[in-house]
N, C-alpha and C positions, 0 to 999 in steps of 0.2 A: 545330714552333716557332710560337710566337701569336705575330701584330702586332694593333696596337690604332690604328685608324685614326678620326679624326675628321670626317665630312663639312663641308661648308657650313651646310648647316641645323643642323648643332650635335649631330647623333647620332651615336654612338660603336658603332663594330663592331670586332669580334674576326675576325681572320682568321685561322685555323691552316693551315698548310703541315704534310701530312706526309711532306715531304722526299725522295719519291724519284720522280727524273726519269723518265718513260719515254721512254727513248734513241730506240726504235723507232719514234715515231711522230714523229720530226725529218725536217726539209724545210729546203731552204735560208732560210726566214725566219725557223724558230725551233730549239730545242734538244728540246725535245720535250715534253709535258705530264705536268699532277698533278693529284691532284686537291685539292681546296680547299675549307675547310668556311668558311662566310660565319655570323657568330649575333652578337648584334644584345647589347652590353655594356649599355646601359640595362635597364631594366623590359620591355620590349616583347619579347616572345618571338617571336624571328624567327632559324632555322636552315636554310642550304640547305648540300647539298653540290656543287660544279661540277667539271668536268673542264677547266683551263684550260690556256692553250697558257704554255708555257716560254721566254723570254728569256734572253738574257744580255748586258751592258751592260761593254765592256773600256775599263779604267783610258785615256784620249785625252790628257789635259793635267796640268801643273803640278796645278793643285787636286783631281784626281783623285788623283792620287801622295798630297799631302796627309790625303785623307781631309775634304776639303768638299763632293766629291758623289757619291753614293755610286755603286758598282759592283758587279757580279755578277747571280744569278741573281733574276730577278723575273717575276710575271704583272701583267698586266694583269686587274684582277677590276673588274665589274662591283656595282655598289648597288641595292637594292630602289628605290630615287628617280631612276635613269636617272646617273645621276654614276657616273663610271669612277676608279679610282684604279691608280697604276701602284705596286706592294708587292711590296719587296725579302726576298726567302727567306730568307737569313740577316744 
């Protein structure tokens, strides 16, 4: 599954998840890792692939239930520019 995230400075990357947890490598902070391919949706050819750690973020409040902020499985991935962005799996 592709997310298309836009930084501060204004450039656009593609983040693909493919989708399978590894269970095994869970600890009580996280659910366990994936890996994650980072490539750069402008002109600028820039491709990495990372091994990131597995979150998971349970539905807390009223606007959660709603559907105003989101829930479930996400990494924290890291930018070529030092900017981190937190990006939901599905």
């Amino acid at each position: 599954m592709t997310k298309y995230v836009t930084l501060k400075n204004g450039k656009k990357y593609a983040v693909d998840f493919f989708c399978t947890i590894d269970k095994s490598k869970a600890n009580a902070n996280r659910d366990g890792t994936t890996i994650v391919e980072i490539k750069s949706a402008d002109f600028c050819w820039y491709c990495e692939y990372k091994e990131l750690s597995v979150y998971y973020r349970h539905e807390r409040t009223w606007d959660d239930h709603m559907g105003n902020t989101p829930c479930g499985y996400f990494c924290i991935v890291p930018f070529p520019n030092g900017e981190r962005k937190r990006v939901y799996m599905f």
